[in-house]
N, C-alpha and C positions, 0 to 999 in steps of 0.2 A: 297495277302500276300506280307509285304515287306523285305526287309534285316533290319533283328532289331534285337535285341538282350536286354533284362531288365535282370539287377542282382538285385535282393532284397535284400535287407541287406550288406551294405558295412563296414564290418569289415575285420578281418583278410582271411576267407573265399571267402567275395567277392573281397576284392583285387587283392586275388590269382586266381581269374575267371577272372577279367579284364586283367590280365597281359598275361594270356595266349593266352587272346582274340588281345592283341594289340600285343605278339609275333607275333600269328602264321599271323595276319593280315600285318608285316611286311617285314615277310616271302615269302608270295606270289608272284609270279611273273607274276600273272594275277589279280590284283586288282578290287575288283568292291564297290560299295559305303557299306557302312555298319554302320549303324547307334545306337548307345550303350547309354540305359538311365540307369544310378546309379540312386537307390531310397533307402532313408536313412534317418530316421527320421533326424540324422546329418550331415550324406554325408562326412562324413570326415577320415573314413579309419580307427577312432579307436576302436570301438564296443567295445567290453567291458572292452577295459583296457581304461576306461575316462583320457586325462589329468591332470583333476581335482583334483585328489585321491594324496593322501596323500603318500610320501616315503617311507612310514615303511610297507605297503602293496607289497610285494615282487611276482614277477615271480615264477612260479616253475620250472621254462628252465632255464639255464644258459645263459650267454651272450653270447658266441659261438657257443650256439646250437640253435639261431633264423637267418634266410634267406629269404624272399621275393620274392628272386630273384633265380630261377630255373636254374640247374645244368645240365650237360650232366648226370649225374647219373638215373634221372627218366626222361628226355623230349629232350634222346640223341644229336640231333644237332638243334635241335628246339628250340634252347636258342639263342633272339635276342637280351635282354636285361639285360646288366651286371651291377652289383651293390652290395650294400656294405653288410654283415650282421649286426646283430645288434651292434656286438663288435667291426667291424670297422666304423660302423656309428658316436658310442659315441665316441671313440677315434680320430677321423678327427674333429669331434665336439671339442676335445679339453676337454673334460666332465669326471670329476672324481668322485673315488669315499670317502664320509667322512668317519671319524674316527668311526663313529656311526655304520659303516655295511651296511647302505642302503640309506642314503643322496647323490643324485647324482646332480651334482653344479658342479663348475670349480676351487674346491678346493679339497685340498686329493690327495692320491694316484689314481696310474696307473689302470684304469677299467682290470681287466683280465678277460679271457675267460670261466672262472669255478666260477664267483661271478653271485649272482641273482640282477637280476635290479628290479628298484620300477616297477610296473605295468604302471605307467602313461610312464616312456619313451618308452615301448614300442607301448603305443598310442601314441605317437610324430614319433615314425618311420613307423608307419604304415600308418599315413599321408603323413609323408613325400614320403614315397612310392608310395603314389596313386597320388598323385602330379606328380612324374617323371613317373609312367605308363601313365599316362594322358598327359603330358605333350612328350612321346613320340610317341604316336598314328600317323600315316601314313596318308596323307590327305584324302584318300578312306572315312578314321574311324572319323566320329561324335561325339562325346562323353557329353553327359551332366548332370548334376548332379541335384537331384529332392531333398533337403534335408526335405522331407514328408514322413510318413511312409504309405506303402503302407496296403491299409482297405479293395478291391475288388481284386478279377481276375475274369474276364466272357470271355469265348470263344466268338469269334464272328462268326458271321455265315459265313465271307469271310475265316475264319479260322487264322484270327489273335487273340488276346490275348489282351484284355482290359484289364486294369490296373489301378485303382483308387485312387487315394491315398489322403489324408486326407485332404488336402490343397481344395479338388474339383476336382482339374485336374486327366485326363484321358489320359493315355499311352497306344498308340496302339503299339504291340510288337507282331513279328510272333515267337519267341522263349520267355523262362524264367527261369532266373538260381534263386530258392529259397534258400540264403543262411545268413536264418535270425539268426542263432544261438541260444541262449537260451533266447527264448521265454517265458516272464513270464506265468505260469498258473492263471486260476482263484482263487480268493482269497476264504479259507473257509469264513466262518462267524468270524469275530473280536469276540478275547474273552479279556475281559481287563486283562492289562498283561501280555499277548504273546506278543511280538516284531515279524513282519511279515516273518524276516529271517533275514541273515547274515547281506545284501547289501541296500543301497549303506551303506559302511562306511568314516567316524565315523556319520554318518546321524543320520539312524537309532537309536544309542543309546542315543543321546540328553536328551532322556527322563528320564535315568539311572542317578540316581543322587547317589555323591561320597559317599562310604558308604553301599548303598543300594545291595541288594544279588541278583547274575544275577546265574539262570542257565542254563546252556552251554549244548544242546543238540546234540553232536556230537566231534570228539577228531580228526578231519582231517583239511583240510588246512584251512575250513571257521571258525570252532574253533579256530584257530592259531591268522587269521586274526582280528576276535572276540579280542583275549587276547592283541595283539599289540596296536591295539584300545583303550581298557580300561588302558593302561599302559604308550607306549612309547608316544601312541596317547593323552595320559592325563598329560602329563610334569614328566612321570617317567625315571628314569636311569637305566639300566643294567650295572655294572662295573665287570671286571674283580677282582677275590680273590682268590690268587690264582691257581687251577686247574679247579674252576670251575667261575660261575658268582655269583653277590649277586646283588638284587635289591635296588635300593634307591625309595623308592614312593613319591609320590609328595602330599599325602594327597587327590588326587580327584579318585582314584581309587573306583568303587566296588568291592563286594565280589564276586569272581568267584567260581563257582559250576560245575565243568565237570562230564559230564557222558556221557555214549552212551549204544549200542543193545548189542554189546559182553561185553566190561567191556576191551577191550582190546588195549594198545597204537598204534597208528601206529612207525613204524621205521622209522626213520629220512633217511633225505639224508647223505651218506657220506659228511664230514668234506671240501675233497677239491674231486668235483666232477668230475670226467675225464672216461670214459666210456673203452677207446683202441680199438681193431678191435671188429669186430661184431663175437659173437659167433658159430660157427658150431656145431651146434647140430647132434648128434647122434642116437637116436631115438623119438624125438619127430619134425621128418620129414615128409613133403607132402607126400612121398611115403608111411609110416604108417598111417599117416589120410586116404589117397587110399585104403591103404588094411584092415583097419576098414570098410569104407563106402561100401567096396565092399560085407564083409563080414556078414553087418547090414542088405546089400540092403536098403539103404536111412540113413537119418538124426540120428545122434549121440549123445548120453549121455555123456555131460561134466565130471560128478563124476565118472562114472563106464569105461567110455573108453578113457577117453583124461588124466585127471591127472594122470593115472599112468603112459603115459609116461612123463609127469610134471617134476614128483617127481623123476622118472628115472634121467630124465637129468639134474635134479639141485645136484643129487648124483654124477654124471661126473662130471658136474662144481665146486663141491665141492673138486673130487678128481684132477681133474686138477690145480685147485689153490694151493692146496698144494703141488702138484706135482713140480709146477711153482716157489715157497717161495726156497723147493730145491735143484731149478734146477735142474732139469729132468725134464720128459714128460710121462703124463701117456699115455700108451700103454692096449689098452681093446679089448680079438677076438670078433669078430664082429658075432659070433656066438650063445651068450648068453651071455650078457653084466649086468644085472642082477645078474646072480652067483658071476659074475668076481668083481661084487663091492659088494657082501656078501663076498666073501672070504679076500677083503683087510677091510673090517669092522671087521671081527674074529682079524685079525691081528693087528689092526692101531685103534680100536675104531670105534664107529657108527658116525654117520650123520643121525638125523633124520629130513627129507623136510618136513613132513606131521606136525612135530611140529613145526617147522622153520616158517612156510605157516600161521598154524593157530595160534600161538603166545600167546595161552594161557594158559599152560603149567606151574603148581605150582599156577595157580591162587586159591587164601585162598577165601573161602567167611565165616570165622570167623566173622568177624564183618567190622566195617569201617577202622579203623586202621591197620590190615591186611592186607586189600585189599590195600587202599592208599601207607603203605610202599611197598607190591609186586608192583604196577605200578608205584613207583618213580623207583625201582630195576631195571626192566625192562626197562625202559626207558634211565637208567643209564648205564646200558649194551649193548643198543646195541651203544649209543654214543661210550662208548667205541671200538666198530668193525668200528664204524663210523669213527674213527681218526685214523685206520688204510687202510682206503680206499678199493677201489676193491682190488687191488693187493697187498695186506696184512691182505683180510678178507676173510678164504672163505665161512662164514655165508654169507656174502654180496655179495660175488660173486655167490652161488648157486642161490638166493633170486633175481639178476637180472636179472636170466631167465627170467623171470615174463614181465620184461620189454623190452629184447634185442628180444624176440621170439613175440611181440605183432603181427609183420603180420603171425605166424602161428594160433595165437589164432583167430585172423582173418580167416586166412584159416579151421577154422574149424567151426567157427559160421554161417560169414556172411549170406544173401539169405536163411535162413532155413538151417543153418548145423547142428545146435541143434534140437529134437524133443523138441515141444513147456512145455514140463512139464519139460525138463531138460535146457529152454532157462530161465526159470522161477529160477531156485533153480538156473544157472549160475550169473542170474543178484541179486539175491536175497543174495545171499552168496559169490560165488567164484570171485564175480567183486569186491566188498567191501576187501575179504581177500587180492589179487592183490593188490588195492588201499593202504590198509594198508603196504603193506610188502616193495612195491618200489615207490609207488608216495605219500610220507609220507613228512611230512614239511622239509624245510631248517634245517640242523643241529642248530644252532643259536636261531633256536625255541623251541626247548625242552630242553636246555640248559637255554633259558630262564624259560621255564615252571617249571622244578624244583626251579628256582631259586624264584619261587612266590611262589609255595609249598613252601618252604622254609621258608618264611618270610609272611607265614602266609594269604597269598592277595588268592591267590588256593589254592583249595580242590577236592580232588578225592574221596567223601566219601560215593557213594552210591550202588558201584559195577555194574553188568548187568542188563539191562534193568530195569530201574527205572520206578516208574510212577510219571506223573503229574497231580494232583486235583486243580481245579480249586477252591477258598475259598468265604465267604461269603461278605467277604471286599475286595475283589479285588487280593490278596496275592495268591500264588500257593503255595501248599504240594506237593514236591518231598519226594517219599519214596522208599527206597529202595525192592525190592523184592526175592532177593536169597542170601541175607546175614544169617547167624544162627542168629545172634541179629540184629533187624533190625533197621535200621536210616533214621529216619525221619530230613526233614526241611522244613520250612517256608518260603517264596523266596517271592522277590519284583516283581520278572519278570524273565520270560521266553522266550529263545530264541532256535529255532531250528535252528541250523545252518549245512545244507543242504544246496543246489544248486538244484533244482528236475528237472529233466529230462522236454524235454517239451513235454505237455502234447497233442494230438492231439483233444481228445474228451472232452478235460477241459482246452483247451487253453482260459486263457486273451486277446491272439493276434487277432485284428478285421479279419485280412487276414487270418490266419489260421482256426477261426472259421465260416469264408464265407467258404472258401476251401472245409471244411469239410460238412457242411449245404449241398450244390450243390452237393456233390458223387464225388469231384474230387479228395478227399486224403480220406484214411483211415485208422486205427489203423493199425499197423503191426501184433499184438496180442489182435484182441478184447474183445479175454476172459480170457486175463491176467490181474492182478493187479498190474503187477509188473513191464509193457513192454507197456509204452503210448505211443512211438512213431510212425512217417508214415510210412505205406510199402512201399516200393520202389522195383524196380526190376534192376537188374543186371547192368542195364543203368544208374539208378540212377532216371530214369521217378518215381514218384508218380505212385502207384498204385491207381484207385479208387472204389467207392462203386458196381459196376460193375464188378470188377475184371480186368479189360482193362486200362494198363496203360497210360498214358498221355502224350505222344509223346511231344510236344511243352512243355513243365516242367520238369525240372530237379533238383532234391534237393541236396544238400550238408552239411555235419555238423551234430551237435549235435541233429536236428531232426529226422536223420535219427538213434541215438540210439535204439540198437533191431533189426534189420534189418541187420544193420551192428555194427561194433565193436570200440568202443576208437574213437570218430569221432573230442574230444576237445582237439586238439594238434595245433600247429603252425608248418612251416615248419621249417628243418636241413637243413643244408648245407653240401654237401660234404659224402651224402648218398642218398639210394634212399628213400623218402620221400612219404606215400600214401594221403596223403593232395595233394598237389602238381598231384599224379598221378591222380588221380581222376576227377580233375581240367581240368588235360589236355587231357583226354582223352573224355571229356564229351562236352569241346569248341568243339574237335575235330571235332566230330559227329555235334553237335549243328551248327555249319558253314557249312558245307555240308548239312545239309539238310533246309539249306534256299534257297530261289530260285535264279535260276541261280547264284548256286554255282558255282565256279571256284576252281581248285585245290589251294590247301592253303598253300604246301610245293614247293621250288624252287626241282628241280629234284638231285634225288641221296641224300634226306636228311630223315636221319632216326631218328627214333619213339620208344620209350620204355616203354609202355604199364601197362609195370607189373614188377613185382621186379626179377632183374636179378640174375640167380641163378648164385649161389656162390661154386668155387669147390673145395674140401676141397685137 
């Protein structure tokens, strides 16, 4: 066995393994040779935010909240290499932004830290990142880049790790970090008419001639991306009129047809996005997940034992923001907190989370026009809390519980903290309502969207869960199904626009479908429908068909959805970040257990493992 180390898949994931790999390897004060192959169909650091893509395909991070570069915050003294985030990258770059909202050039205004960037710059700094971790590496560390996507792994019998990759060539590696991210699945059967999904854009829609009716099977940010496409991407204008926007079309527009499973919009981002400290929560804390699990003896029901303390503490944060608008400070005995926000709801008005949460509330299913004006309403409304920000909304401030407590939702799923029929109705419903409430498009976007309603280019006409029939010409019938008068239409083309999870047992990926073939990975859920990803265990090893995990493999990211929780983030800066922790806690281990390891930290340098509590 040698000192080796293969990352598969160098994106945003594997950068953030390399970096930790050439810290801690810089760190050491007993060096020994250590040799690092990057395998990447590209090799180049940007995974899936391509270069290539077009400006109007936006981030859903803000420019201040991307980092590369690891903090004392999650990898305490362990940080040997300092670097820019993304907002001071563009900004040294000299890089603005246009009049347009999303054209980033060396004209326009000052980039600030609460504007979203196109997708592609953050694949230019993600290269440029792997460049300078590469370009730092200690002479001990090797480093070479394979740009093949990797098709085999086979154990070897010396107990190294063969690695095959598409080109022919064979990588002997006694470790492996899998951090291939979303993994296309296999293709159903082509039906004509269906467009295969969202991506790549504007590619895919080529075939979508001006005119012609597309329907839009989902209302989230691939929808969004979808509408940019068909509009700013096809020589149309959004101008301002106004309080609101009015579109100018360009004539090569199609018909857009939205619909999705609830019928229900997601909420926008606040107008100008800024977060402030992190929330302390009051009871939806590690010590009541404890006294659940203790109580249960084992794994937990998302609906019946976790959201009510949810809902509890988006009622706090609701009454805190108000508290905060003037000036004071709510004050709650810590002895039944609950009462204490019944009694100031008698007094002051309710707050209901549970409506807040699911968003669909006054939904008509009259007819189509019912339905279409409640969802421009809705939509209209909540922009309006939108442009009052967190600290001047406390709809939006209770609502980003959802997002500021993401590591306790972690703490309660990851490894099996769900019973498997309640990991099923979490992922099947309550990750979607989430999705909807706080990781909902750029304000800008549904300001757009109205403004197509508007002028006639969208429609919202067919309420919850529609069907599509496929026709004898090639055409699909979307119909609607829980309207009182129902509505029917005629479509050129159909498009689901979804991202799906990657699939372990229906993987397109040659490597993942060898993996799985051989017993060396398995479903996390194999008698779920809902739950395709790998098991892994606590280490982050692939579990496989044996149930013995895989010592020498380590997965990372969005494969490992199901298993664990939220895994498609990039790294913050100037918090602790579990991307990042994960990273380093897994090089960690993975360098230590190559042979004759050497200690990897200079003496007296400390390690922070897991997210530091916080005292209130």
């Amino acid at each position: 066995m040698n000192r080796s180390v293969a990352v598969i898949g160098v994106g945003s994931r594997g950068v953030g393994v390399l970096e930790r790999i050439v810290s801690l390897s810089r760190l050491t004060d007993r060096p020994a040779p250590l040799r690092v192959e990057l395998i990447d169909p590209r090799c180049d650091g940007a995974g899936v935010h391509a270069t290539d893509q077009p400006d109007y395909l936006l981030l859903n991070t803000t420019a201040g909240a991307v980092s590369l570069f690891p903090d004392h915050h999650t990898v305490g003294d362990a940080v040997s290499l300092a670097g820019p985030s993304l907002l001071e990258w563009v900004t040294d770059r000299g890089l603005r932004l246009g009049e347009d909202g999303f054209t980033v050039s060396h004209t326009g205004r000052p980039i600030r830290s609460t504007d979203f960037l196109p997708r592609r710059v953050l694949g230019e700094y993600l290269g440029w990142v792997l460049d300078e971790v590469i370009a730092a590496a200690p002479p001990h560390v090797t480093i070479t880049r394979h740009a093949s996507a990797a098709v085999d792994l086979t154990p070897a019998a010396d107990g190294d790790l063969e690695v095959t990759l598409a080109d022919g060539e064979v990588v002997r590696v006694a470790q492996a970090f899998l951090t291939t991210g979303y993994t296309a699945n296999a293709d159903r059967t082509p039906k004509p008419g269906m467009l295969p999904g969202p991506y790549p854009l504007p590619g895919v829609l080529d075939c979508v001639a001006p005119g012609q009716a597309l329907a839009i099977g989902g209302l989230g940010l691939s929808a969004m991306d979808v509408m940019s496409a068909c509009t700013v991407g096809r020589g149309g204008r959004f101008v301002p009129d106004g309080d609101r926007l009015r579109y100018v079309p360009s004539g090569r527009e199609p018909k857009l047809l939205f619909s999705s499973r609830t019928g229900v919009p997601c909420r926008a981002r606040t107008k100008v996005v800024e977060f402030g400290p992190k929330y302390q929560p009051l009871v939806f804390t590690e010590a009541a997940i404890d006294a659940l699990r203790a109580e249960r003896g084992g794994p937990l029901d998302m609906v019946k034992d976790v959201l009510p303390l949810v809902f509890t503490e988006m009622r706090i944060a609701h009454r805190r923001r108000l508290a905060a608008m003037a000036g004071t400070e709510l004050r709650l005995p810590h002895e039944d907190i609950p009462a204490a926000l019944d009694e100031l709801d008698r007094k002051h008005g309710a707050f209901d989370p549970i409506a807040a949460f699911d968003g669909s509330t006054g939904m008509p299913l009259d007819d189509r026009a019912a339905y279409q004006d409640w969802f421009a309403d809705v939509v209209a409304a909540d922009l309006a809390e939108g442009r009052r920000g967190l600290t001047g909304s406390p709809v939006k401030s209770a609502l980003d519980i959802l997002r500021d407590q993401r590591d306790m939702f972690r703490y309660v799923c990851d490894f099996g903290g769900l019973t498997p029929e309640s990991l099923d109705e979490f992922t099947a419903s309550v990750v979607p309502a989430i999705n909807r409430a706080v990781v909902g498009p750029q304000f800008e976007r549904h300001e757009e969207l109205l403004a197509l309603i508007a002028a006639g280019i969208a429609e919202v006409p067919f309420g919850p869960s529609p069907v599509a029939t496929p026709q004898p010409d090639g055409r699909w019938r979307i119909a609607s199904t829980m309207l009182a008068t129902p509505h029917t239409r005629d479509v050129d083309w159909v498009l689901p626009a979804q991202t799906p999870l990657p699939a372990v047992a229906a993987s397109a990926d040659s490597l993942l479908v060898s993996l799985h073939r051989k017993g060396l990975i398995r479903r996390f859920r194999p008698d779920s429908a809902l739950v395709p990803g790998v098991d892994v265990d606590a280490d982050q090893h692939p579990v496989g068909a044996d149930g013995r995990p895989e010592r020498r493999i380590r997965v990372l990211g969005p494969l490992c959805e199901g298993a664990t929780f939220y895994n498609n983030l990039v790294p913050s800066p100037g918090m602790w970040s579990r991307p990042v922790a994960d990273a380093h806690r897994c090089v960690v281990a993975a360098l230590a257990d190559l042979p004759a390891a050497e200690p990897l930290l200079t003496a007296g340098t400390t390690l922070l493992t897991t997210a530091p509590e916080v005292t209130t």
